[in-house]
PDB file of N, CA, C and O in Angstrom, chain B, residues numbered from 101:
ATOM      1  N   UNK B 101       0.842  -1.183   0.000  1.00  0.00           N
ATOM      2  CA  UNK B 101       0.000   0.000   0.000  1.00  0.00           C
ATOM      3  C   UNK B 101       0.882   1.239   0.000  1.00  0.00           C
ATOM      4  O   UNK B 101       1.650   1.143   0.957  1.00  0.00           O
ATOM      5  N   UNK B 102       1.081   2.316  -0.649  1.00  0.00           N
ATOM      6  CA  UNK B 102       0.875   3.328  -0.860  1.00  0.00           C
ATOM      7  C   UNK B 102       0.741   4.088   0.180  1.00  0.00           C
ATOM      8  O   UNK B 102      -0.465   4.129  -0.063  1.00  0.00           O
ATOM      9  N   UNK B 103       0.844   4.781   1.186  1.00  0.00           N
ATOM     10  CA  UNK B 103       0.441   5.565   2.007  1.00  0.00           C
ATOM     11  C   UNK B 103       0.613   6.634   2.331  1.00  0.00           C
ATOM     12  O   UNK B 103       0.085   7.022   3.373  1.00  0.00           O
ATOM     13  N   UNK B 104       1.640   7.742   1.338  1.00  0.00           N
ATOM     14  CA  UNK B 104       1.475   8.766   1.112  1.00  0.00           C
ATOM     15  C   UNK B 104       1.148   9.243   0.238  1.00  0.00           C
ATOM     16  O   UNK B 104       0.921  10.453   0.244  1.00  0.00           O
ATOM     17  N   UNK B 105       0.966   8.365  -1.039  1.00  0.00           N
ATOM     18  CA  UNK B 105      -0.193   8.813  -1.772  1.00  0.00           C
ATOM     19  C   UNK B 105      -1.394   8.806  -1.715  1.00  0.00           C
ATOM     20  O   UNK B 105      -2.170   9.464  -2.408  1.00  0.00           O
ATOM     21  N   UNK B 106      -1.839   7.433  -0.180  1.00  0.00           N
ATOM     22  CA  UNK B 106      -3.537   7.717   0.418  1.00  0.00           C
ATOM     23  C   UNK B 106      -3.682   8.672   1.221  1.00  0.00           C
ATOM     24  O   UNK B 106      -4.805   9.151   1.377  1.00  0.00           O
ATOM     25  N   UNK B 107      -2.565   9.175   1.925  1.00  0.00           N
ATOM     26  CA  UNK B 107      -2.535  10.433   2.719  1.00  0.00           C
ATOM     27  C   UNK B 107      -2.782  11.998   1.956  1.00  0.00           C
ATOM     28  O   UNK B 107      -3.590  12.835   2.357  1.00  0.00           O
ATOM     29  N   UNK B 108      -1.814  12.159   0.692  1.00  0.00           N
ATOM     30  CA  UNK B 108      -1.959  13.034   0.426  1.00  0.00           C
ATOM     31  C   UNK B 108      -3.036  13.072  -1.036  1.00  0.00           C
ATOM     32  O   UNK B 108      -2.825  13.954  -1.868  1.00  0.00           O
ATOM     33  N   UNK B 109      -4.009  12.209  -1.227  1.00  0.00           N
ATOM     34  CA  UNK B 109      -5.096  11.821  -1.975  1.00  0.00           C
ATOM     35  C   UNK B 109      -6.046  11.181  -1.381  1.00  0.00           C
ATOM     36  O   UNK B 109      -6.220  10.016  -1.737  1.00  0.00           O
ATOM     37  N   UNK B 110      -6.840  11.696  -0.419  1.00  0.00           N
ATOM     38  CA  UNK B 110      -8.087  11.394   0.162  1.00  0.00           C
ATOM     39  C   UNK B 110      -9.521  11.218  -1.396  1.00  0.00           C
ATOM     40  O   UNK B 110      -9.485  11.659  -2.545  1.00  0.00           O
ATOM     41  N   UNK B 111     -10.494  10.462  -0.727  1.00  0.00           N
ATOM     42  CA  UNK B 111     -11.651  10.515  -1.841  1.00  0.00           C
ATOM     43  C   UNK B 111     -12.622  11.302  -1.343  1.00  0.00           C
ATOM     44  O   UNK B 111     -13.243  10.975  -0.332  1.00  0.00           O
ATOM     45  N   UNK B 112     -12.843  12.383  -1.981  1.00  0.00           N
ATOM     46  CA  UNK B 112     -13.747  13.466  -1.473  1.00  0.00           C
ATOM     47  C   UNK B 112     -14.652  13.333  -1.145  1.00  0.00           C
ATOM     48  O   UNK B 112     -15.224  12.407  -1.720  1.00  0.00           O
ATOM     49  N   UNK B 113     -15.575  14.135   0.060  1.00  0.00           N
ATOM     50  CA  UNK B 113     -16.195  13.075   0.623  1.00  0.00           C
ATOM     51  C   UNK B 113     -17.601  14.197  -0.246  1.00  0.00           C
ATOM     52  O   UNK B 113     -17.738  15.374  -0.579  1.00  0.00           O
ATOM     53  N   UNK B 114     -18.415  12.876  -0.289  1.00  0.00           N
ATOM     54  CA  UNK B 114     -19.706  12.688  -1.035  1.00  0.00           C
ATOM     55  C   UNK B 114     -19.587  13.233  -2.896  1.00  0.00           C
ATOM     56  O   UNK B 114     -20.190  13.898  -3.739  1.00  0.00           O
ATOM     57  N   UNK B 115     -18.365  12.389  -2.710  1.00  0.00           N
ATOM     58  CA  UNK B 115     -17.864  12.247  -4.609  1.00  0.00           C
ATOM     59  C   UNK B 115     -18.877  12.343  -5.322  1.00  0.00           C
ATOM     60  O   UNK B 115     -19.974  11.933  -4.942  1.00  0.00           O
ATOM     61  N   UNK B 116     -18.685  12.870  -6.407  1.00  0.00           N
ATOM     62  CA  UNK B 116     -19.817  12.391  -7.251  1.00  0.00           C
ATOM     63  C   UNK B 116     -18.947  10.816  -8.257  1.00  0.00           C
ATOM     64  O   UNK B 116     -17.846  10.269  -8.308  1.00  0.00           O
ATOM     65  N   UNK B 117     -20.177  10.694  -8.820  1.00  0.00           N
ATOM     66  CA  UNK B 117     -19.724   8.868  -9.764  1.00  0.00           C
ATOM     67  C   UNK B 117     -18.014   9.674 -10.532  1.00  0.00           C
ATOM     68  O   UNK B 117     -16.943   9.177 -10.184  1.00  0.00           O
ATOM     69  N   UNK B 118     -18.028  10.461 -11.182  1.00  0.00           N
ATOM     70  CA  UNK B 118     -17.195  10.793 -11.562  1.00  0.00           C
ATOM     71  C   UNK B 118     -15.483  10.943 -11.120  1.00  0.00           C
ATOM     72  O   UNK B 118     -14.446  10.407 -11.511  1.00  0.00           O
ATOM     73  N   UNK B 119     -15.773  11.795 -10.271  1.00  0.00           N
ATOM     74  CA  UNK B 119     -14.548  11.900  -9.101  1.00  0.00           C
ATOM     75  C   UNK B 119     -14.277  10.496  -8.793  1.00  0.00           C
ATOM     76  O   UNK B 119     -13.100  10.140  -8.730  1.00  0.00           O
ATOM     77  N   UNK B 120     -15.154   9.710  -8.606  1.00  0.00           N
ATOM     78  CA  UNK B 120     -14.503   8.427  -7.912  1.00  0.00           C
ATOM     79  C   UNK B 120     -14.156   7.626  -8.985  1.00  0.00           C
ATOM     80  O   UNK B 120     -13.032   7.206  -8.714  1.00  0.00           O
ATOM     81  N   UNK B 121     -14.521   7.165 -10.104  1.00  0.00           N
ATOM     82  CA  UNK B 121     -14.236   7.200 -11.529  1.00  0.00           C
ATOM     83  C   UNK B 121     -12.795   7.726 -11.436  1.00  0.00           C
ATOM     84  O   UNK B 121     -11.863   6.941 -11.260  1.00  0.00           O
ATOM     85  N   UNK B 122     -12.631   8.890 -11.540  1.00  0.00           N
ATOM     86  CA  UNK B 122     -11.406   9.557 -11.317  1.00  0.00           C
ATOM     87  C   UNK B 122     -10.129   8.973 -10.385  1.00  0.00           C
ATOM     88  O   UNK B 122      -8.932   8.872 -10.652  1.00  0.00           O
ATOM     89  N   UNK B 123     -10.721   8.713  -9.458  1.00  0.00           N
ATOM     90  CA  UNK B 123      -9.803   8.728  -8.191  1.00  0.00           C
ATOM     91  C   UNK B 123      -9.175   7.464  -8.237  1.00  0.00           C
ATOM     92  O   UNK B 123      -7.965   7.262  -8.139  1.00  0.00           O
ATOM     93  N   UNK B 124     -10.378   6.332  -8.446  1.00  0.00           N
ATOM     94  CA  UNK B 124     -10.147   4.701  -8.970  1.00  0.00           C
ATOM     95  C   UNK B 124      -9.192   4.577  -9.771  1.00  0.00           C
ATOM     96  O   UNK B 124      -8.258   3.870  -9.391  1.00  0.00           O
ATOM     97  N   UNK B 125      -9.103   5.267 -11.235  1.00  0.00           N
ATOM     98  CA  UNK B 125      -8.233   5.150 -12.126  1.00  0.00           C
ATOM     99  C   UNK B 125      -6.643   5.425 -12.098  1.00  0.00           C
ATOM    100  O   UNK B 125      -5.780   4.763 -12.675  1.00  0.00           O
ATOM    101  N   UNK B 126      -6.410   6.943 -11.013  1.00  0.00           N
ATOM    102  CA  UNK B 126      -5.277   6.987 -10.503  1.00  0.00           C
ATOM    103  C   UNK B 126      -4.607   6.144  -9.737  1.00  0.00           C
ATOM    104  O   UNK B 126      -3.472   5.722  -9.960  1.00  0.00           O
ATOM    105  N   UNK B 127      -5.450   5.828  -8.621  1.00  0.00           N
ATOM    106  CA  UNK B 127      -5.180   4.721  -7.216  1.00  0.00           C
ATOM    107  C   UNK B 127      -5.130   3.625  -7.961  1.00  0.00           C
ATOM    108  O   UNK B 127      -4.535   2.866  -7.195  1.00  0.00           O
ATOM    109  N   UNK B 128      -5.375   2.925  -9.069  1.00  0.00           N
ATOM    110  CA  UNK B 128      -4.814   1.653  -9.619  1.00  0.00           C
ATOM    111  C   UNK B 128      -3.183   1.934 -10.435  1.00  0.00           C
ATOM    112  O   UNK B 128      -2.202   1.199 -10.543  1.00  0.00           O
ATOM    113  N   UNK B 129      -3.446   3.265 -10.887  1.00  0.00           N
ATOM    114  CA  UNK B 129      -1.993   2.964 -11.252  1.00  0.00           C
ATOM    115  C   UNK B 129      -0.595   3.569 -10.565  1.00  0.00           C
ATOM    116  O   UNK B 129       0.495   3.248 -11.040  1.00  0.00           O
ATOM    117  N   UNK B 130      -0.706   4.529  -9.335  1.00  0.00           N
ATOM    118  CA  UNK B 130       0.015   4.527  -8.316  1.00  0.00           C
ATOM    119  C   UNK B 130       0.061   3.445  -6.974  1.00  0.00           C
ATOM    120  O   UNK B 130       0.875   3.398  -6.052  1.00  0.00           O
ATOM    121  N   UNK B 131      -0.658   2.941  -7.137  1.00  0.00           N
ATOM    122  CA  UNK B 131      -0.655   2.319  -5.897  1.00  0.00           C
ATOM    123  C   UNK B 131      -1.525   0.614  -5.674  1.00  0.00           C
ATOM    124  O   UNK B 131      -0.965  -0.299  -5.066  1.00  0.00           O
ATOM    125  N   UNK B 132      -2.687   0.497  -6.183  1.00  0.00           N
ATOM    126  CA  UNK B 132      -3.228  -0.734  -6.864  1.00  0.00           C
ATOM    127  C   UNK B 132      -3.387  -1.884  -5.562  1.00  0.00           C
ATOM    128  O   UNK B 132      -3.350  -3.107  -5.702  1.00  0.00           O
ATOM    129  N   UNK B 133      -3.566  -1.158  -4.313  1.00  0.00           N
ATOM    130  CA  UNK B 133      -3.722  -1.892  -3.077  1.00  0.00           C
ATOM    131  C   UNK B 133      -4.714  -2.869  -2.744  1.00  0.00           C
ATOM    132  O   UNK B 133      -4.759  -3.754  -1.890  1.00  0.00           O
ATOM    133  N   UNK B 134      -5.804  -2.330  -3.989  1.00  0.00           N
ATOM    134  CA  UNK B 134      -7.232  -3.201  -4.254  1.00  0.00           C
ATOM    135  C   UNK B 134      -7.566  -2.773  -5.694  1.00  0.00           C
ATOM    136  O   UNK B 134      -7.172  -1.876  -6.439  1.00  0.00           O
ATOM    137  N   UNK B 135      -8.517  -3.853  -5.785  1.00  0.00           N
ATOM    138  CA  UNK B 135      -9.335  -3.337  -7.184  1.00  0.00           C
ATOM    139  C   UNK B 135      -9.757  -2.601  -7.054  1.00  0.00           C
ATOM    140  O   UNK B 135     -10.032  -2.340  -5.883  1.00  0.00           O
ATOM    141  N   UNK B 136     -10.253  -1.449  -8.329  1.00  0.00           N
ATOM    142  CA  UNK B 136     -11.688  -0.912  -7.800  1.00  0.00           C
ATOM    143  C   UNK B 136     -12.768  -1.298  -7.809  1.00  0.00           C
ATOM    144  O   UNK B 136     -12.757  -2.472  -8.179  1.00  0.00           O
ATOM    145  N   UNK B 137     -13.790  -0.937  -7.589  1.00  0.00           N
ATOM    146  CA  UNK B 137     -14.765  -1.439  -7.348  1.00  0.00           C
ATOM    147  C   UNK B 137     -16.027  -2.006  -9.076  1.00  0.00           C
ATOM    148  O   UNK B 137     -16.429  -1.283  -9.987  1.00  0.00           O
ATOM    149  N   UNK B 138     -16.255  -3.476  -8.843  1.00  0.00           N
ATOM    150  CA  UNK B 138     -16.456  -3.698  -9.857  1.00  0.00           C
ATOM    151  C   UNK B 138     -17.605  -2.679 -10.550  1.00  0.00           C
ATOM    152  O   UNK B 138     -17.316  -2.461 -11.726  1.00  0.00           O
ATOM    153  N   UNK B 139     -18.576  -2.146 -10.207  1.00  0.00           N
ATOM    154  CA  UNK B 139     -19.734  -1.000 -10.582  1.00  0.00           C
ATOM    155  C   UNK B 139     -18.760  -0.085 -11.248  1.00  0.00           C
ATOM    156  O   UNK B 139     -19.453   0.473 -12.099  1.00  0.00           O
ATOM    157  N   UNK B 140     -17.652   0.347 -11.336  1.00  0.00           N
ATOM    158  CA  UNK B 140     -17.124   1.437 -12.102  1.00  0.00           C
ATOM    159  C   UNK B 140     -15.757   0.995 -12.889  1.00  0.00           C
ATOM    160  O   UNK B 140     -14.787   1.749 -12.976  1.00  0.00           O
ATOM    161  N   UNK B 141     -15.795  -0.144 -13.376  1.00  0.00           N
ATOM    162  CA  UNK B 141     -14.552  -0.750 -13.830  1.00  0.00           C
ATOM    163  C   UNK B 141     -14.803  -0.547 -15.164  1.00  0.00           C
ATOM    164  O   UNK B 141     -13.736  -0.648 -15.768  1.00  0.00           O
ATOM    165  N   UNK B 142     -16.248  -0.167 -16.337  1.00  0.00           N
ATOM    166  CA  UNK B 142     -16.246   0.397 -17.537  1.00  0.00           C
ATOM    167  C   UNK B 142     -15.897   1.228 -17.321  1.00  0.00           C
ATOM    168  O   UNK B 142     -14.769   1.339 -17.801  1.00  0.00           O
ATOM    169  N   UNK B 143     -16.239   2.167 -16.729  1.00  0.00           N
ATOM    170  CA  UNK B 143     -16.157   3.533 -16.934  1.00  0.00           C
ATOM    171  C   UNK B 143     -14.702   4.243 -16.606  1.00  0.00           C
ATOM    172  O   UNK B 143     -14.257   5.235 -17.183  1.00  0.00           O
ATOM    173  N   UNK B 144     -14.026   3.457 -15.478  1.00  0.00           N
ATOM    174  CA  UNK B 144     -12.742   3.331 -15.484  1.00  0.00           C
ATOM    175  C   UNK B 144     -11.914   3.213 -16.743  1.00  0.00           C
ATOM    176  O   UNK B 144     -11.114   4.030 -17.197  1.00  0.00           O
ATOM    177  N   UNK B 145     -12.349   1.762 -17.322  1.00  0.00           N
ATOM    178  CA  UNK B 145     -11.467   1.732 -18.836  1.00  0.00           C
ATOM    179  C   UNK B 145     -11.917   2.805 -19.714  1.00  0.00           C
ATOM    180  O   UNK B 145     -10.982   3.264 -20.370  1.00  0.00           O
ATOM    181  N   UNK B 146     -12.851   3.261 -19.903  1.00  0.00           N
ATOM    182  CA  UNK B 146     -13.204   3.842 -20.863  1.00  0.00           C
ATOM    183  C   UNK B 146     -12.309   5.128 -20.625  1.00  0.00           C
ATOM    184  O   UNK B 146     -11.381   5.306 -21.414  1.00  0.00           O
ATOM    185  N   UNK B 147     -12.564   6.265 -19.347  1.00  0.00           N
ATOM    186  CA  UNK B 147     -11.743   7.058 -19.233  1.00  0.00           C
ATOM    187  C   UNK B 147     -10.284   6.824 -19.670  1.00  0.00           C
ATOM    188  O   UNK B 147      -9.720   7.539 -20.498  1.00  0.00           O
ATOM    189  N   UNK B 148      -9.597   5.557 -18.929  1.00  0.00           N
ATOM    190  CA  UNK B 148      -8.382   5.396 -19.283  1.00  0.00           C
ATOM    191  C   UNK B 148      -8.035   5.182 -20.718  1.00  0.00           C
ATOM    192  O   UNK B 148      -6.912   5.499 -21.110  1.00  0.00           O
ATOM    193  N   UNK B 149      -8.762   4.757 -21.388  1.00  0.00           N
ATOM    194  CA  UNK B 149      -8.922   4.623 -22.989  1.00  0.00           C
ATOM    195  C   UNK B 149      -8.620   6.251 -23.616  1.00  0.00           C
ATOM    196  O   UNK B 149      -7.717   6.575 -24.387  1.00  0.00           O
ATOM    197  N   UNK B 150      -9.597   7.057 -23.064  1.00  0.00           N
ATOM    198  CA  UNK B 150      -9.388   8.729 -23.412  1.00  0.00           C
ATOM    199  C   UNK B 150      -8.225   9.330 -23.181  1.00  0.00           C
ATOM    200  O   UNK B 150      -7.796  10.343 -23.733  1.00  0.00           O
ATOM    201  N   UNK B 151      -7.660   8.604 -22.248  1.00  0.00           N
ATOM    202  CA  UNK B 151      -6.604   9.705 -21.789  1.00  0.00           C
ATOM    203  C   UNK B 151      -5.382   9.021 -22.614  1.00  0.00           C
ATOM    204  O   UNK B 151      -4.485   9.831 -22.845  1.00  0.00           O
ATOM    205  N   UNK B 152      -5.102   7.472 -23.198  1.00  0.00           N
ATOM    206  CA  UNK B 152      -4.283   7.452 -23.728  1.00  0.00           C
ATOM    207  C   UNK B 152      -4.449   7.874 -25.645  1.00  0.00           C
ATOM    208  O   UNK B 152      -3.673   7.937 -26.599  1.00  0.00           O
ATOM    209  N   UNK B 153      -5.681   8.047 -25.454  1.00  0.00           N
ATOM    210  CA  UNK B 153      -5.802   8.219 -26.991  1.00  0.00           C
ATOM    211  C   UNK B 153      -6.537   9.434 -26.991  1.00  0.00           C
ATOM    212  O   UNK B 153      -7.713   9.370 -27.350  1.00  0.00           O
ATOM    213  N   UNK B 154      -5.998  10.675 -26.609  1.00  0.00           N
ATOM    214  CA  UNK B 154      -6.812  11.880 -26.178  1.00  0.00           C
ATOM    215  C   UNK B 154      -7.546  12.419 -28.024  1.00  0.00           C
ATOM    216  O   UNK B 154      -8.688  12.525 -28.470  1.00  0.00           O
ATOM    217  N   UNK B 155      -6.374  12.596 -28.516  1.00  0.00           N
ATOM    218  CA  UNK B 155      -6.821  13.301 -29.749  1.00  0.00           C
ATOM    219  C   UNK B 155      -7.929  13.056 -30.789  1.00  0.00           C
ATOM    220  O   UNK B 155      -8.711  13.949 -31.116  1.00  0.00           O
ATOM    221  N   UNK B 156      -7.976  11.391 -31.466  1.00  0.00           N
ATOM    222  CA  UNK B 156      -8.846  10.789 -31.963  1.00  0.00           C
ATOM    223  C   UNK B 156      -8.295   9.150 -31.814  1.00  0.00           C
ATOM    224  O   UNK B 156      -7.492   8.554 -31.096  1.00  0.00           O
ATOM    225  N   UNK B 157      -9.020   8.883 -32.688  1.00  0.00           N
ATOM    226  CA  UNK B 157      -8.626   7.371 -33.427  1.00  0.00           C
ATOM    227  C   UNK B 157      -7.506   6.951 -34.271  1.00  0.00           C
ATOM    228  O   UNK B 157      -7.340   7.557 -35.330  1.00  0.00           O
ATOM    229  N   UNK B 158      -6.502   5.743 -33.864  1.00  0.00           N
ATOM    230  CA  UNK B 158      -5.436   5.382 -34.180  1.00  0.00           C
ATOM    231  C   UNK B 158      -4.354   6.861 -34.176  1.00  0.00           C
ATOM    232  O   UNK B 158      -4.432   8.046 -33.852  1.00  0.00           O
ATOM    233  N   UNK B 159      -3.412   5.966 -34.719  1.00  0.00           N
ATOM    234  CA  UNK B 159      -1.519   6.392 -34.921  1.00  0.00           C
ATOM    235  C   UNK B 159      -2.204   7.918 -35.775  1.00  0.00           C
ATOM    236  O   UNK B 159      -2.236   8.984 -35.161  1.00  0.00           O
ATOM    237  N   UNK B 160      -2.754   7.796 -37.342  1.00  0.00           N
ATOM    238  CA  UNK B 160      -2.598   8.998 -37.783  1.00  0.00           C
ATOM    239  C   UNK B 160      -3.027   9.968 -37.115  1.00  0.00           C
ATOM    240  O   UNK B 160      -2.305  10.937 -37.349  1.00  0.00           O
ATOM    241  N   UNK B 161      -4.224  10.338 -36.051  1.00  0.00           N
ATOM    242  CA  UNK B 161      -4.514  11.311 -35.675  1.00  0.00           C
ATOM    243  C   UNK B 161      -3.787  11.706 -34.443  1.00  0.00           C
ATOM    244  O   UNK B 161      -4.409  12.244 -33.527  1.00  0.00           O
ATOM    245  N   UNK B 162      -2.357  11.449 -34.348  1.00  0.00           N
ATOM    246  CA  UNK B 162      -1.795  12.005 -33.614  1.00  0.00           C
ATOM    247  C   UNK B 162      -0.638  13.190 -34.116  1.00  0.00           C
ATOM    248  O   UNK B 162       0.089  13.186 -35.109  1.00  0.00           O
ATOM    249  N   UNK B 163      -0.788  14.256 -32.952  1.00  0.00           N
ATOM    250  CA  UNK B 163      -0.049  15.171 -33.776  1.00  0.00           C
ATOM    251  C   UNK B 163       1.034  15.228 -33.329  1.00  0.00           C
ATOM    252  O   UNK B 163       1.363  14.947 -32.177  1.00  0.00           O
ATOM    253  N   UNK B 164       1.943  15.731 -34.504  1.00  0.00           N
ATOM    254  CA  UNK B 164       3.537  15.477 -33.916  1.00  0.00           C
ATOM    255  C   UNK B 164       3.837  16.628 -33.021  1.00  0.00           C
ATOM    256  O   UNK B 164       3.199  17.659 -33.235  1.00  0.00           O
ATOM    257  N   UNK B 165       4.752  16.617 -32.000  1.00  0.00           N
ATOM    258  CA  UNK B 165       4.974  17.479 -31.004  1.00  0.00           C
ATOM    259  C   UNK B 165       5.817  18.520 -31.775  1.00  0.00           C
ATOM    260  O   UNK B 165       5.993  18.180 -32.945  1.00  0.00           O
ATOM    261  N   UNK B 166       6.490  19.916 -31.371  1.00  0.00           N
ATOM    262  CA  UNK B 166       6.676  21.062 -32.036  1.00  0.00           C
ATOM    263  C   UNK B 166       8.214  20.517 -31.995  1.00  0.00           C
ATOM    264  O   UNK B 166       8.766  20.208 -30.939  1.00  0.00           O
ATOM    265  N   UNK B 167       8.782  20.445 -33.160  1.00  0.00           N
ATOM    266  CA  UNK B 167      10.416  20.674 -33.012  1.00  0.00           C
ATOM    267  C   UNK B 167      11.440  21.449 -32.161  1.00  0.00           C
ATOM    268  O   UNK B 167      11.609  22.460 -32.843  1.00  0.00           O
ATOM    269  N   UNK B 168      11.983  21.532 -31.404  1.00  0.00           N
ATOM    270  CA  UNK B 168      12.780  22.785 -30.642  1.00  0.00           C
ATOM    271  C   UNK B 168      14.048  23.610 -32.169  1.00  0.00           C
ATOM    272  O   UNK B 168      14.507  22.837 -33.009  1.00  0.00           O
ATOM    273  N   UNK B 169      14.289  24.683 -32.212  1.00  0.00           N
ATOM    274  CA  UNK B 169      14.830  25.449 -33.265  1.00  0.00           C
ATOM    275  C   UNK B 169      16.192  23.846 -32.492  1.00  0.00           C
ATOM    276  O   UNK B 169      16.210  23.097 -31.515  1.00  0.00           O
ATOM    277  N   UNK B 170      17.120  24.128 -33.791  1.00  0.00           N
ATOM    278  CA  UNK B 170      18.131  23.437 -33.608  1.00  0.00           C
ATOM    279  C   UNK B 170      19.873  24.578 -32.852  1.00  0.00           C
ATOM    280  O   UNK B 170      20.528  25.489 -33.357  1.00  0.00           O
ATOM    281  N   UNK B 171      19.927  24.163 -32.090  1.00  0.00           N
ATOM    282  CA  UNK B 171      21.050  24.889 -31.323  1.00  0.00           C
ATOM    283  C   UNK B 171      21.916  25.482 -32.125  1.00  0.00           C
ATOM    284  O   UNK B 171      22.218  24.956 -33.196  1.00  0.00           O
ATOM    285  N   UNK B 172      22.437  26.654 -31.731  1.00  0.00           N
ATOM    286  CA  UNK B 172      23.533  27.582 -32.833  1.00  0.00           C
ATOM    287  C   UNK B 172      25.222  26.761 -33.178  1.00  0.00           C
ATOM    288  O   UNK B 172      26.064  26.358 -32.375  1.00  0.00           O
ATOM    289  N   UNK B 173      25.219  26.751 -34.756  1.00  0.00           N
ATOM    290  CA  UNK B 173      26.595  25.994 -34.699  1.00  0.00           C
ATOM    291  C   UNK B 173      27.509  26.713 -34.210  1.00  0.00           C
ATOM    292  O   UNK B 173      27.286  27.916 -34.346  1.00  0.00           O
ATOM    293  N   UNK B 174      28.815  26.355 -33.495  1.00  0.00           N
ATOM    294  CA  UNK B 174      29.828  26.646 -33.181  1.00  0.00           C
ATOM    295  C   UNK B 174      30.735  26.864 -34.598  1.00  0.00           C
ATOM    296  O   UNK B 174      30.639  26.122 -35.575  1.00  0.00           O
ATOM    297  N   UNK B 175      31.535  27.905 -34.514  1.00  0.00           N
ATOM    298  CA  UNK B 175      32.232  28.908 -35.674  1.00  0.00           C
ATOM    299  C   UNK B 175      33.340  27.327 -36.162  1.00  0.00           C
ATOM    300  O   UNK B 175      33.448  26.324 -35.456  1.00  0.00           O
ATOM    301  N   UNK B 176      33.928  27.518 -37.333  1.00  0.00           N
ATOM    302  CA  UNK B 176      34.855  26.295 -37.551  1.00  0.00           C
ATOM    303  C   UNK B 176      36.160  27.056 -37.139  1.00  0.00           C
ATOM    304  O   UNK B 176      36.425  28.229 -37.402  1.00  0.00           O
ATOM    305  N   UNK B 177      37.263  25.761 -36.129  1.00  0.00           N
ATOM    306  CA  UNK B 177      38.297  26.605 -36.467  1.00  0.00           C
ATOM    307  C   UNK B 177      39.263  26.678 -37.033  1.00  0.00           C
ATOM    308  O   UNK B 177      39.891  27.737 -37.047  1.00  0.00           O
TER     309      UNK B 177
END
């Protein structure tokens, strides 16, 4: 168990379905001391489904991240 991440991540009290949805999905992958609870284990994947595939559907609809400019060459000597 985890116990400063149950310390410093309490479940708010009178959650709504969501938040706990929420809270479930984190607490399985920091810490995973129990299941969650089977009543929210779609909705669990499904969120977790969103968050790894935020943008759309498959590889093409991902966008490529911004290039950084390329560092200044040094003079030849």
């Amino acid at each position: 168990m985890n116990r400063n991440w149950h310390e410093a991540h309490p479940m708010p009290s009178k959650a709504t379905r969501q938040q706990r949805v929420e809270w479930h999905l984190e607490h399985a992958q920091v810490c995973g001391c129990r299941p969650p609870p089977a009543s929210l284990l779609d909705e669990i994947r499904e969120l977790e489904k969103r968050r790894l595939n935020p943008v759309g559907e498959g590889a093409a609809s991902i966008r490529p991240l911004a290039r950084s400019p390329a560092p200044p060459r040094r003079p030849a000597r």
